[in-house]
Every structure is written in C-alpha cells, then in structure tokens.
PDB file of N, CA, C and O in Angstrom:
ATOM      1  N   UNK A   1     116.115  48.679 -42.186  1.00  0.00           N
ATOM      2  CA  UNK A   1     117.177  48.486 -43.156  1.00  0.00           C
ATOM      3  C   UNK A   1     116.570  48.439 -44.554  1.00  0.00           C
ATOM      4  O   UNK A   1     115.578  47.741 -44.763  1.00  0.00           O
ATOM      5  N   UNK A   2     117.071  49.078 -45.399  1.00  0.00           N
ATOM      6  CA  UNK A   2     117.010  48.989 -46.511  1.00  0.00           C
ATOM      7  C   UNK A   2     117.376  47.932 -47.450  1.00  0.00           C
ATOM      8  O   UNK A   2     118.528  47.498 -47.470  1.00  0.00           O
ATOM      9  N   UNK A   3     116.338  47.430 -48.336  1.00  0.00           N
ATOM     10  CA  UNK A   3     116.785  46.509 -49.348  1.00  0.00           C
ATOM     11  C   UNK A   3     117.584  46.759 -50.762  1.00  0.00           C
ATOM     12  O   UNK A   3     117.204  47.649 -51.524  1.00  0.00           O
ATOM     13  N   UNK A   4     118.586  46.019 -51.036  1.00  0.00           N
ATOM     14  CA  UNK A   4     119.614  46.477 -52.248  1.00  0.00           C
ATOM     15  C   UNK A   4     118.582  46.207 -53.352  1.00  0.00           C
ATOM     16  O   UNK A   4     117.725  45.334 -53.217  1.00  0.00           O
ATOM     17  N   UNK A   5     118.676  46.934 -54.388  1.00  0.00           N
ATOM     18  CA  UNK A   5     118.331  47.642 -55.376  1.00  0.00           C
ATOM     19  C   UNK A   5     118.945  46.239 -56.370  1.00  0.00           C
ATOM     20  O   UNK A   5     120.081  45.882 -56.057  1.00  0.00           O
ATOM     21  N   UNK A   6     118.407  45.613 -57.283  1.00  0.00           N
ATOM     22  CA  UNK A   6     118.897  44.499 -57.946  1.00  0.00           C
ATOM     23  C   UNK A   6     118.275  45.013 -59.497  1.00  0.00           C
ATOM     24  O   UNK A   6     117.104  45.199 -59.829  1.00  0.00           O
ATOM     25  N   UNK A   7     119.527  45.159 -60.281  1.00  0.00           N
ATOM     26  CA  UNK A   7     118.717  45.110 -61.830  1.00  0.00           C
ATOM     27  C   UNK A   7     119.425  46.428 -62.287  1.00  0.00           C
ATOM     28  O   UNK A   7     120.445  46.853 -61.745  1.00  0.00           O
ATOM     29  N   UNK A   8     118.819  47.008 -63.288  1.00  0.00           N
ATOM     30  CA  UNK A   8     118.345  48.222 -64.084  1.00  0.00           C
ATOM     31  C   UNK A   8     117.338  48.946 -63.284  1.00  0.00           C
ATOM     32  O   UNK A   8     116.432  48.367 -62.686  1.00  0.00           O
ATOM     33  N   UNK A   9     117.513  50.217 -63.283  1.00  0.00           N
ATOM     34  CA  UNK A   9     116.486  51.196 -62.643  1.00  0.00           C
ATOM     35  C   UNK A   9     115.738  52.038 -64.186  1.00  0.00           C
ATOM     36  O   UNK A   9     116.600  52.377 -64.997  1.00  0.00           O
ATOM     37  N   UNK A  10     114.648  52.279 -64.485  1.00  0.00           N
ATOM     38  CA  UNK A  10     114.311  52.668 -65.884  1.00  0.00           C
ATOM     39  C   UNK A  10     114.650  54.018 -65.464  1.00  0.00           C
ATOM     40  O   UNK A  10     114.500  54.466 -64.328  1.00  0.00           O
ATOM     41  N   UNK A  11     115.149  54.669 -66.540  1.00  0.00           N
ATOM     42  CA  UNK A  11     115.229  55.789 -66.850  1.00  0.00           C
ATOM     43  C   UNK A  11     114.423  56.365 -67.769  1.00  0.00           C
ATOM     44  O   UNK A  11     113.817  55.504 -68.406  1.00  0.00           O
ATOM     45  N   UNK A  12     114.140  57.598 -68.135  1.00  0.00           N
ATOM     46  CA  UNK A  12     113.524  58.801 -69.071  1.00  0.00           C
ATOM     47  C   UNK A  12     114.243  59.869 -68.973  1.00  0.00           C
ATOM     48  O   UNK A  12     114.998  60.259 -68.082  1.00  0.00           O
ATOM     49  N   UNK A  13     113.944  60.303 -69.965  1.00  0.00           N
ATOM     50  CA  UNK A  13     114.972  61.810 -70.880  1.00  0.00           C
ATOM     51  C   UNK A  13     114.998  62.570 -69.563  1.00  0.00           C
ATOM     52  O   UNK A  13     116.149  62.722 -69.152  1.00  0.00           O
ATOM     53  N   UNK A  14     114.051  63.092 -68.783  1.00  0.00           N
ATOM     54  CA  UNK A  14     113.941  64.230 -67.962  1.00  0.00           C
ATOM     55  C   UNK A  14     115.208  63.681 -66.482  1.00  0.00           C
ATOM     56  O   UNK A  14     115.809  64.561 -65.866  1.00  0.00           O
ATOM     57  N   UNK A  15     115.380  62.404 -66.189  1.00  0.00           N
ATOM     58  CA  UNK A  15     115.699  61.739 -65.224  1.00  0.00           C
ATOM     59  C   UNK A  15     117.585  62.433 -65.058  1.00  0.00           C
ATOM     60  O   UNK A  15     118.280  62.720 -66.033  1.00  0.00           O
ATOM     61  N   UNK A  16     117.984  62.542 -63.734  1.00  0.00           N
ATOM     62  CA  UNK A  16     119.091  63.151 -63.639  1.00  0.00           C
ATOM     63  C   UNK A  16     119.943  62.164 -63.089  1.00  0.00           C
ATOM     64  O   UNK A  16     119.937  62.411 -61.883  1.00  0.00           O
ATOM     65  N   UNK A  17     120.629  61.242 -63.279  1.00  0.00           N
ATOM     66  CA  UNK A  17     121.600  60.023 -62.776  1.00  0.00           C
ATOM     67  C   UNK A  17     122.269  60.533 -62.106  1.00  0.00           C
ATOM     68  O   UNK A  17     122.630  61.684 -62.353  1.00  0.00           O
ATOM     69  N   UNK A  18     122.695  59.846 -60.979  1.00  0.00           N
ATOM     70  CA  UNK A  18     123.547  60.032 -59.836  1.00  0.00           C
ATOM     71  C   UNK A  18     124.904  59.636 -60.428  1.00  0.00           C
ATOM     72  O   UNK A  18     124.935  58.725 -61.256  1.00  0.00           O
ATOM     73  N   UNK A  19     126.260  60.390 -59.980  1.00  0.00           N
ATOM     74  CA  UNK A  19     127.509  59.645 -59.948  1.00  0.00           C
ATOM     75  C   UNK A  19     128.317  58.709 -59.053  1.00  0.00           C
ATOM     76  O   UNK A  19     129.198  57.859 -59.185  1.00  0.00           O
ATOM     77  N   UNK A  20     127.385  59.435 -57.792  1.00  0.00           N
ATOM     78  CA  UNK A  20     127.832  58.943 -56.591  1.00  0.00           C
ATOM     79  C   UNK A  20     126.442  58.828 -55.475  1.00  0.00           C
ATOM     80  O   UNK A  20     125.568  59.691 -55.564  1.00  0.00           O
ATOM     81  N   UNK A  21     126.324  57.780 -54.499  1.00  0.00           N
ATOM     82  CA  UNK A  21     125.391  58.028 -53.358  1.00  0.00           C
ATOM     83  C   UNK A  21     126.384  57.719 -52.321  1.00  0.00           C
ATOM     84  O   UNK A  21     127.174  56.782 -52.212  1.00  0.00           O
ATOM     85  N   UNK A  22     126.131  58.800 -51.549  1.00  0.00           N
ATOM     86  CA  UNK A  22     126.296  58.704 -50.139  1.00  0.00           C
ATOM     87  C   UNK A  22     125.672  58.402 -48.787  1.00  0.00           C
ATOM     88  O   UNK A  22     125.164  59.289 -48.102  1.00  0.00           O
ATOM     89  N   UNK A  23     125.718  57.269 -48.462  1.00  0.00           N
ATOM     90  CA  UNK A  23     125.527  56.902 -46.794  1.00  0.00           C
ATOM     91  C   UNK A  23     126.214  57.179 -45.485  1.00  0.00           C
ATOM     92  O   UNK A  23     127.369  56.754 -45.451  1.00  0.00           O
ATOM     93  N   UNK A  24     125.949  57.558 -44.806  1.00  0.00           N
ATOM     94  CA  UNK A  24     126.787  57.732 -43.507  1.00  0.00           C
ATOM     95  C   UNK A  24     128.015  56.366 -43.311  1.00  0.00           C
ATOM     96  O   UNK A  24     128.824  56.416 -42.385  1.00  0.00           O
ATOM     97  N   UNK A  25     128.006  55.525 -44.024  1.00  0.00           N
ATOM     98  CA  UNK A  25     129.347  54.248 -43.699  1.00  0.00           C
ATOM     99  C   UNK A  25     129.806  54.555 -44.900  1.00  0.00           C
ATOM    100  O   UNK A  25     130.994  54.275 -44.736  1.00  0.00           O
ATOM    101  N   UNK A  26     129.696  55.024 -46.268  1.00  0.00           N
ATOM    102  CA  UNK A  26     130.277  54.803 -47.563  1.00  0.00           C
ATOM    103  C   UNK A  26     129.840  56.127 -48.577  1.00  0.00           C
ATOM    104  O   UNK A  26     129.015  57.028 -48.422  1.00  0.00           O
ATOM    105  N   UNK A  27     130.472  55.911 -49.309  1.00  0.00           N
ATOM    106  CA  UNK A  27     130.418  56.822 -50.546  1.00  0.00           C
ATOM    107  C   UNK A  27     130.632  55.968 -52.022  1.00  0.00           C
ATOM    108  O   UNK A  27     131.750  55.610 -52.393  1.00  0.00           O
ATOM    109  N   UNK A  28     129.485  55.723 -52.736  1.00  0.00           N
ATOM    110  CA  UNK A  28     129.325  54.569 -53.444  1.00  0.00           C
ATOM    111  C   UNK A  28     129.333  55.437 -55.271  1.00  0.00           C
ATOM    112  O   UNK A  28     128.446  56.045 -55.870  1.00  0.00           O
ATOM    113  N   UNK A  29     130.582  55.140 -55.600  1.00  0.00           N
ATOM    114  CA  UNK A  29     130.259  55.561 -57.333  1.00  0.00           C
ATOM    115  C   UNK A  29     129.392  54.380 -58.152  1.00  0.00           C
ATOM    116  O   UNK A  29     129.483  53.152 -58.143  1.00  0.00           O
ATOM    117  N   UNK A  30     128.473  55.346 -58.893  1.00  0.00           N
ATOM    118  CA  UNK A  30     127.292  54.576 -59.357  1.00  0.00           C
ATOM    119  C   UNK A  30     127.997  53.908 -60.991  1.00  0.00           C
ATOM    120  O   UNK A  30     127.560  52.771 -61.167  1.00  0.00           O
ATOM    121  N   UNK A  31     128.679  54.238 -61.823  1.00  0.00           N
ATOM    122  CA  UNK A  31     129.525  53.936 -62.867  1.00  0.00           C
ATOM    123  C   UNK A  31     128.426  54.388 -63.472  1.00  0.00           C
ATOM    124  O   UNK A  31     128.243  53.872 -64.574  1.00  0.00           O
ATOM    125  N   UNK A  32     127.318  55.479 -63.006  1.00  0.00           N
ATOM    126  CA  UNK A  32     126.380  55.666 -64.058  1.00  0.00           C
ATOM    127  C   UNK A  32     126.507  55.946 -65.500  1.00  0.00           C
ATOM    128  O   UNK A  32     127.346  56.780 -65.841  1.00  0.00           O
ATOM    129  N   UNK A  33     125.742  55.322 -66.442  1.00  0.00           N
ATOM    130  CA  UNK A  33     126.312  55.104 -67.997  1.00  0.00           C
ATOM    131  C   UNK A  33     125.228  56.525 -68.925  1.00  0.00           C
ATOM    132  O   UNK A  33     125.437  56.962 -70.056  1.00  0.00           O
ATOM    133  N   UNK A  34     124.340  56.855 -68.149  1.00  0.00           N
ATOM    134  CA  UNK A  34     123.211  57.663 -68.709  1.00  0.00           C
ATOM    135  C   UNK A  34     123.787  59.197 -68.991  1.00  0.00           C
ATOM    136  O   UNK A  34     124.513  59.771 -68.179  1.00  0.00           O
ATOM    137  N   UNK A  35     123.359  59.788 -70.266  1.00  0.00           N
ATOM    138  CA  UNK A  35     123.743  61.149 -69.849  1.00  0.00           C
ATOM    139  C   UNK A  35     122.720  62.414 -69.400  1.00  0.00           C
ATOM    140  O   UNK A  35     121.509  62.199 -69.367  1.00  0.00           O
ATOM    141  N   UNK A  36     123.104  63.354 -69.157  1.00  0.00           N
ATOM    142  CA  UNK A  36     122.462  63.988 -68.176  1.00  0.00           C
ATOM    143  C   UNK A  36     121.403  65.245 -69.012  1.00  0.00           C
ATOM    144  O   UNK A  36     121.901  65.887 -69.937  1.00  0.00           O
ATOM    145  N   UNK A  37     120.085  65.477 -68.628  1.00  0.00           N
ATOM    146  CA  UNK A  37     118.950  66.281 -69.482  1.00  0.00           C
ATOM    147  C   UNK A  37     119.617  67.313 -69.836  1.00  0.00           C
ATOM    148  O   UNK A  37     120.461  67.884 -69.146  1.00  0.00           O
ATOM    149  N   UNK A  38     119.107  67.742 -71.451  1.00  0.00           N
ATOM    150  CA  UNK A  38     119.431  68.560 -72.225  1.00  0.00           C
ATOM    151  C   UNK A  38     118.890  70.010 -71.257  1.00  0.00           C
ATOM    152  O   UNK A  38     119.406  71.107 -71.470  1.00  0.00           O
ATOM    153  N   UNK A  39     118.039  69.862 -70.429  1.00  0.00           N
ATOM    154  CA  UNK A  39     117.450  71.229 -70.211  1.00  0.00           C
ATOM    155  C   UNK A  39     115.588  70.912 -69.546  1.00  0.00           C
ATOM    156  O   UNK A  39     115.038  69.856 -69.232  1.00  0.00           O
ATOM    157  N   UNK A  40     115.208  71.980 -69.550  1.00  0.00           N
ATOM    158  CA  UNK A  40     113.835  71.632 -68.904  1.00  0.00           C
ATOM    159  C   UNK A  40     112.608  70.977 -70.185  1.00  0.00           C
ATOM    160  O   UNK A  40     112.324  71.839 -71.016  1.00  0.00           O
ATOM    161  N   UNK A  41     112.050  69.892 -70.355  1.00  0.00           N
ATOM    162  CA  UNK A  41     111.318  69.604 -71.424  1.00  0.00           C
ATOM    163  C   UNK A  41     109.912  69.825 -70.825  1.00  0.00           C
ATOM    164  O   UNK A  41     109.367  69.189 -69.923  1.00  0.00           O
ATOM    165  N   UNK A  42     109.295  71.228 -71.777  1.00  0.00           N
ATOM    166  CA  UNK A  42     108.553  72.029 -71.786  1.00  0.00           C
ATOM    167  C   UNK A  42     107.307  71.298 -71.821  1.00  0.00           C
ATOM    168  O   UNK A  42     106.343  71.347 -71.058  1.00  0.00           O
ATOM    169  N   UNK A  43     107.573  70.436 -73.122  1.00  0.00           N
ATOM    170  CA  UNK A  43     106.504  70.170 -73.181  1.00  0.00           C
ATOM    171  C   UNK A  43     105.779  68.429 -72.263  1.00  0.00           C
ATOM    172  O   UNK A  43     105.137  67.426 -72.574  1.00  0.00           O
ATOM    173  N   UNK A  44     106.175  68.793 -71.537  1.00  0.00           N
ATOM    174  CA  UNK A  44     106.240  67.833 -70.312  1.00  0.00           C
ATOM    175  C   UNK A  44     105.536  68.083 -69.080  1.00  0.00           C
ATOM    176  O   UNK A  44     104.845  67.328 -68.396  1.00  0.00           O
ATOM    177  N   UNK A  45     105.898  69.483 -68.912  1.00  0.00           N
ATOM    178  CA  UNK A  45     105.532  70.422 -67.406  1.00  0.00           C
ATOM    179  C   UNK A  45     104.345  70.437 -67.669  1.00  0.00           C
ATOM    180  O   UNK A  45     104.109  70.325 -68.872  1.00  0.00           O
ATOM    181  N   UNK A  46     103.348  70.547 -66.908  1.00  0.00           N
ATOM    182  CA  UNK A  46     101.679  71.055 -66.935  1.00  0.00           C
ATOM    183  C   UNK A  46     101.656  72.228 -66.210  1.00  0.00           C
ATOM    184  O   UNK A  46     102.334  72.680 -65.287  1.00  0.00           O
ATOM    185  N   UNK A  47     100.253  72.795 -67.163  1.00  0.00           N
ATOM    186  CA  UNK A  47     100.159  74.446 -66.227  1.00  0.00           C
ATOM    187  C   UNK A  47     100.293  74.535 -64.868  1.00  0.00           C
ATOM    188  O   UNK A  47     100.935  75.272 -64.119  1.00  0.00           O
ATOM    189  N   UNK A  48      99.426  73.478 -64.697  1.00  0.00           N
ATOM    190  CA  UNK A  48      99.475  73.315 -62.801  1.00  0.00           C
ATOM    191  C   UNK A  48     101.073  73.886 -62.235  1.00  0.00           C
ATOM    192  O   UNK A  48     101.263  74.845 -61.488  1.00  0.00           O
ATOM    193  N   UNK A  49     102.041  73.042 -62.798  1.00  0.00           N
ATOM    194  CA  UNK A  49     103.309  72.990 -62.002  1.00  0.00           C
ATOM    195  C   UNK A  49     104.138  74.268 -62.457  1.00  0.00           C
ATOM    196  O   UNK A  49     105.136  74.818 -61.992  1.00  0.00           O
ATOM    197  N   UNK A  50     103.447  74.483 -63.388  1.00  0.00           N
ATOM    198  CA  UNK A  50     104.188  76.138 -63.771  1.00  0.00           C
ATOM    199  C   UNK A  50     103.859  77.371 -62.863  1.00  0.00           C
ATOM    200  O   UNK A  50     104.557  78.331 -62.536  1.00  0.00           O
ATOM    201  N   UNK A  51     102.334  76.968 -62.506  1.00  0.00           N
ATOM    202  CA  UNK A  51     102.045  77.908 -61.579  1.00  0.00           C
ATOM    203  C   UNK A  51     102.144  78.073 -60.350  1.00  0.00           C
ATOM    204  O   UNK A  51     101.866  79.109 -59.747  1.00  0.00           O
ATOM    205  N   UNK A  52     102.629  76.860 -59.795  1.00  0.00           N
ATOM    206  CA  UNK A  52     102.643  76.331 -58.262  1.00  0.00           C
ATOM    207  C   UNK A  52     104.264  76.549 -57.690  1.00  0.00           C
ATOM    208  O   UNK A  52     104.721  76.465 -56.550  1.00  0.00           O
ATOM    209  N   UNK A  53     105.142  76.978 -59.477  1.00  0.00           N
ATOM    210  CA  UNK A  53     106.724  76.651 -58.755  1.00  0.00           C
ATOM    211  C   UNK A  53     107.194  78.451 -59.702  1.00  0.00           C
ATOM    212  O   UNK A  53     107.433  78.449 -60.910  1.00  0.00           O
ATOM    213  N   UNK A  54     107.221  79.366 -59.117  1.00  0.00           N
ATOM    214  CA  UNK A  54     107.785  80.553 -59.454  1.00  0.00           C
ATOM    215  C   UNK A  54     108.687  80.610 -60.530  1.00  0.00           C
ATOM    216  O   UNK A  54     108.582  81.268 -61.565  1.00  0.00           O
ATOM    217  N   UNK A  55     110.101  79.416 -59.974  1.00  0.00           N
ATOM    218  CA  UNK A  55     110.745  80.197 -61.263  1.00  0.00           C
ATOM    219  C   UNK A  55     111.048  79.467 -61.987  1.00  0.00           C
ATOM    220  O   UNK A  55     112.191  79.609 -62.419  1.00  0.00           O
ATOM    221  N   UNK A  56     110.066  78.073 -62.627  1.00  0.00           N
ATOM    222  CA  UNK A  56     109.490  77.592 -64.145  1.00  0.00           C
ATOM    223  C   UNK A  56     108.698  78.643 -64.405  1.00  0.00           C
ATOM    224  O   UNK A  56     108.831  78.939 -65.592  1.00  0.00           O
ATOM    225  N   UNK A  57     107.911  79.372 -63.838  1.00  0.00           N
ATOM    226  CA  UNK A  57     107.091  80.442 -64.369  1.00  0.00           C
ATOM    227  C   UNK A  57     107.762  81.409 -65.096  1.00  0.00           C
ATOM    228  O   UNK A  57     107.400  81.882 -66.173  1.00  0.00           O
ATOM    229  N   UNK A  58     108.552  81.627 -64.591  1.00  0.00           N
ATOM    230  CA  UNK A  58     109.697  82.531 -64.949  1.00  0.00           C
ATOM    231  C   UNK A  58     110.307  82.538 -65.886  1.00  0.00           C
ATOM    232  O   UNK A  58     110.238  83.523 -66.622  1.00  0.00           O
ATOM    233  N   UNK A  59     111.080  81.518 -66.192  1.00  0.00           N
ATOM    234  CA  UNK A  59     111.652  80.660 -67.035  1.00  0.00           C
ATOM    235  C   UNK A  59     110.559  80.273 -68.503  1.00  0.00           C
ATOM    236  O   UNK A  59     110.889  80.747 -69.590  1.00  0.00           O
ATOM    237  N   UNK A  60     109.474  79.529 -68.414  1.00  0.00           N
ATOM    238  CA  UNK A  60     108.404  79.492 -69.140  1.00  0.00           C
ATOM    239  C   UNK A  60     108.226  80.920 -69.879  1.00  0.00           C
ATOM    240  O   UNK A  60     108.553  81.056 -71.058  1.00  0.00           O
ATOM    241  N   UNK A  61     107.766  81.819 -69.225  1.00  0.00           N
ATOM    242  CA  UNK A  61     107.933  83.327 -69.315  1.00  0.00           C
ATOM    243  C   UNK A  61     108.699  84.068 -70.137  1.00  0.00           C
ATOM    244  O   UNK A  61     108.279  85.022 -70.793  1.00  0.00           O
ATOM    245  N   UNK A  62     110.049  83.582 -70.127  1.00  0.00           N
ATOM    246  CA  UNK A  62     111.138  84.696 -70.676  1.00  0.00           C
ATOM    247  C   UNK A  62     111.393  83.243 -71.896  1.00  0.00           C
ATOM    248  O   UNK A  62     111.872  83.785 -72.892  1.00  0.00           O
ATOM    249  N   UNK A  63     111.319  82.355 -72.059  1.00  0.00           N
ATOM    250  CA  UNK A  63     111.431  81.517 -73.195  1.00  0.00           C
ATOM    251  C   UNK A  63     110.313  81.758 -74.348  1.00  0.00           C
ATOM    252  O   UNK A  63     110.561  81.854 -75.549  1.00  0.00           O
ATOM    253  N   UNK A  64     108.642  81.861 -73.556  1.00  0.00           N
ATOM    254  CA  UNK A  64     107.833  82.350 -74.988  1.00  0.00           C
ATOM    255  C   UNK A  64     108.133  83.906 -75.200  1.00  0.00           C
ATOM    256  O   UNK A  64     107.552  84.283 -76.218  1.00  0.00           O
ATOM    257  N   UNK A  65     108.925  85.048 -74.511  1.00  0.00           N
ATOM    258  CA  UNK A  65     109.087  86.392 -75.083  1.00  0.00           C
ATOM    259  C   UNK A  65     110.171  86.188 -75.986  1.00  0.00           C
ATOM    260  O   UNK A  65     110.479  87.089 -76.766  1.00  0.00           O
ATOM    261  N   UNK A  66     110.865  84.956 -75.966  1.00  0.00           N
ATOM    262  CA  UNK A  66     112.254  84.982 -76.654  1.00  0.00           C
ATOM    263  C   UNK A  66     111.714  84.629 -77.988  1.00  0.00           C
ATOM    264  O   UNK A  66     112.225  85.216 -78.942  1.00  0.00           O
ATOM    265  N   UNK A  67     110.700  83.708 -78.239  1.00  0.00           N
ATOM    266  CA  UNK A  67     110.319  82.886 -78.998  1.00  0.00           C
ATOM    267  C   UNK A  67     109.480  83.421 -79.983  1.00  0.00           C
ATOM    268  O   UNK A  67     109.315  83.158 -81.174  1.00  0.00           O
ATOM    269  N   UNK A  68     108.797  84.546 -78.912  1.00  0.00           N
ATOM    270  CA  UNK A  68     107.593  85.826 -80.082  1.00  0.00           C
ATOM    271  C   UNK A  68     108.525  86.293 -80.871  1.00  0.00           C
ATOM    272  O   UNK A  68     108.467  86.289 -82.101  1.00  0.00           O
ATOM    273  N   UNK A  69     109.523  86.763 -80.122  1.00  0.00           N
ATOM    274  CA  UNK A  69     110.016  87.916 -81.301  1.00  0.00           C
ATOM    275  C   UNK A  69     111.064  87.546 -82.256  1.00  0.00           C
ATOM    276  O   UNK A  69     111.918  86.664 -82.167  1.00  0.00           O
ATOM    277  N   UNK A  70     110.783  88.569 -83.378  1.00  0.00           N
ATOM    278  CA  UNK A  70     111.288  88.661 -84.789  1.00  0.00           C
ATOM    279  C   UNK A  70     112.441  87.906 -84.701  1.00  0.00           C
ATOM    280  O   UNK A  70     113.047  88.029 -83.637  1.00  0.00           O
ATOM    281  N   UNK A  71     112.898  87.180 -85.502  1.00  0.00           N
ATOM    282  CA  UNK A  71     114.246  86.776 -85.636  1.00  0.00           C
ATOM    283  C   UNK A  71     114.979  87.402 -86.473  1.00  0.00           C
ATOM    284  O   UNK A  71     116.100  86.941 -86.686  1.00  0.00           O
ATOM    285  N   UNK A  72     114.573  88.549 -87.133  1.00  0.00           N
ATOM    286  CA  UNK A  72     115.494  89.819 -87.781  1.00  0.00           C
ATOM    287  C   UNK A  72     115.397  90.604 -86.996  1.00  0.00           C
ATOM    288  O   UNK A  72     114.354  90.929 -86.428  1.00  0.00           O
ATOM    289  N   UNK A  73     116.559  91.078 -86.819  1.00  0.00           N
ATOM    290  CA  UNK A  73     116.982  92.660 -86.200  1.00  0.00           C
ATOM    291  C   UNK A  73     116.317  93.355 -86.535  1.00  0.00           C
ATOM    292  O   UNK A  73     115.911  93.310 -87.696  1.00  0.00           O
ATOM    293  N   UNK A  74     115.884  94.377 -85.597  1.00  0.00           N
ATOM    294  CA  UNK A  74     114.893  95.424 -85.530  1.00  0.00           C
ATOM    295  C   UNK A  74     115.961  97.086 -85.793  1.00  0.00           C
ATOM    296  O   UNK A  74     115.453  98.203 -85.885  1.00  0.00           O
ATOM    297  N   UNK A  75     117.255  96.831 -85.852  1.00  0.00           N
ATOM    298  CA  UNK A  75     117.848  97.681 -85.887  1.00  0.00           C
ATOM    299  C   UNK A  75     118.618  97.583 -87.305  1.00  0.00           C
ATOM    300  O   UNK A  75     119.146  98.629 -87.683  1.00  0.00           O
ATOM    301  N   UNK A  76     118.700  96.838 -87.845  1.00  0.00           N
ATOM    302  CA  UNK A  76     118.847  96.847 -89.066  1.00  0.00           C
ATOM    303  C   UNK A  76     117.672  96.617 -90.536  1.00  0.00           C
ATOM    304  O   UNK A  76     116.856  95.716 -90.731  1.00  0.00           O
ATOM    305  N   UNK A  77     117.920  97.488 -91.142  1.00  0.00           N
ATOM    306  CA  UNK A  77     117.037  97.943 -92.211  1.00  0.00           C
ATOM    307  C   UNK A  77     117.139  96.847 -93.368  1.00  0.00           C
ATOM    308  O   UNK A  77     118.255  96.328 -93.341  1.00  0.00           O
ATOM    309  N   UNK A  78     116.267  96.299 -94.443  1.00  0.00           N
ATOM    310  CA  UNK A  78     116.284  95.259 -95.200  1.00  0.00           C
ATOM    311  C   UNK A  78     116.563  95.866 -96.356  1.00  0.00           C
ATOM    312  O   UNK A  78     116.060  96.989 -96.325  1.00  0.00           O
ATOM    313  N   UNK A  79     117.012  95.707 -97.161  1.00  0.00           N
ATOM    314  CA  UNK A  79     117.451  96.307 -98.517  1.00  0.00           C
ATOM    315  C   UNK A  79     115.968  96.083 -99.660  1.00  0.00           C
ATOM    316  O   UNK A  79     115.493  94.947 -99.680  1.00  0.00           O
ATOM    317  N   UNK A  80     115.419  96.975-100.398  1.00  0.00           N
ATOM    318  CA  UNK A  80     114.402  96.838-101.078  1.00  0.00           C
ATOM    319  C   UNK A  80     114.606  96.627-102.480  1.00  0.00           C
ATOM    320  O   UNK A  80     113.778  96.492-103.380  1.00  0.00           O
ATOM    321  N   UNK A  81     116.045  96.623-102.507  1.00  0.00           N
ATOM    322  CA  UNK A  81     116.731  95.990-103.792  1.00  0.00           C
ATOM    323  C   UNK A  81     117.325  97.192-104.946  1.00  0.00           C
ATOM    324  O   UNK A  81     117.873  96.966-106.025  1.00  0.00           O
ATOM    325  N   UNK A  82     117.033  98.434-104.357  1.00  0.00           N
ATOM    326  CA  UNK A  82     117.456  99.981-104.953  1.00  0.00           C
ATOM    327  C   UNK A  82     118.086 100.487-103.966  1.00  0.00           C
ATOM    328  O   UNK A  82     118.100 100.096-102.799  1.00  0.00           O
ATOM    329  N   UNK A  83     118.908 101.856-104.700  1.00  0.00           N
ATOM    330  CA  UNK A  83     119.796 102.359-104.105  1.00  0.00           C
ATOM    331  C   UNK A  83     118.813 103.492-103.885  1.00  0.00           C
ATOM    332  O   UNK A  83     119.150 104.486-103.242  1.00  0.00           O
TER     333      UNK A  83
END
C-alpha cells in the first residue's frame, strides 16, 4: 500500500501537473494550480539526451536551421535608396 502524499510537491518550469490521477477504485481531480510548460527548454536538455531520443534530435535540428537563417526574405530585394 501506498503512503498519502502530505504537503506541496516542488515543482520546476519543465514539470507537467496532473489534472486528474487515476486508480483502479477512483478518479481523483488534483485542483492543480500550476500552469503547464511553455515548450521544450533547450537549454536544459544535454547532448547526451538529444542523442539517445530521435525526435529531440529532430526537433533540436529543425529549430537551429530555423534560427541560422536570414530573417529577411530572400525573395524580396532591399531598396538601395534610388530608382
């Protein structure tokens, strides 16, 4: 048997709060008050786990190609200030 849980449980930014737990006798709403991670915090992950889990690799991956490139359009031309 399991012992009840008494207190505050600490939380951190990355942490995903439950709304509800379920046991085989009950279905228990947590009134959890926390809100839920903005997204994956990068700078958190270590290489190790980037390389060991495919699609953070992935993800990691297509976020620094997003991040290299230009933030001006490549299809539009800059004006050199003459006609």
């Amino acid at each position: 048997m399991m012992d009840k849980i008494e207190g505050p449980i600490p939380m951190t930014r990355h942490d995903v709060a439950l709304d509800y737990i379920a046991t085989p006798q009950e279905v228990i709403a947590t009134g959890q008050r926390y809100g839920q991670p903005a997204g994956i915090y990068w700078d958190k992950r270590p290489a190790e786990k980037l390389a060991a889990i495919p699609v953070l690799r992935q993800q990691a991956q297509a976020k620094e190609t997003v991040s290299t490139k230009s933030s001006w359009p490549h299809n539009v031309r800059q004006s050199d200030g003459g006609e």
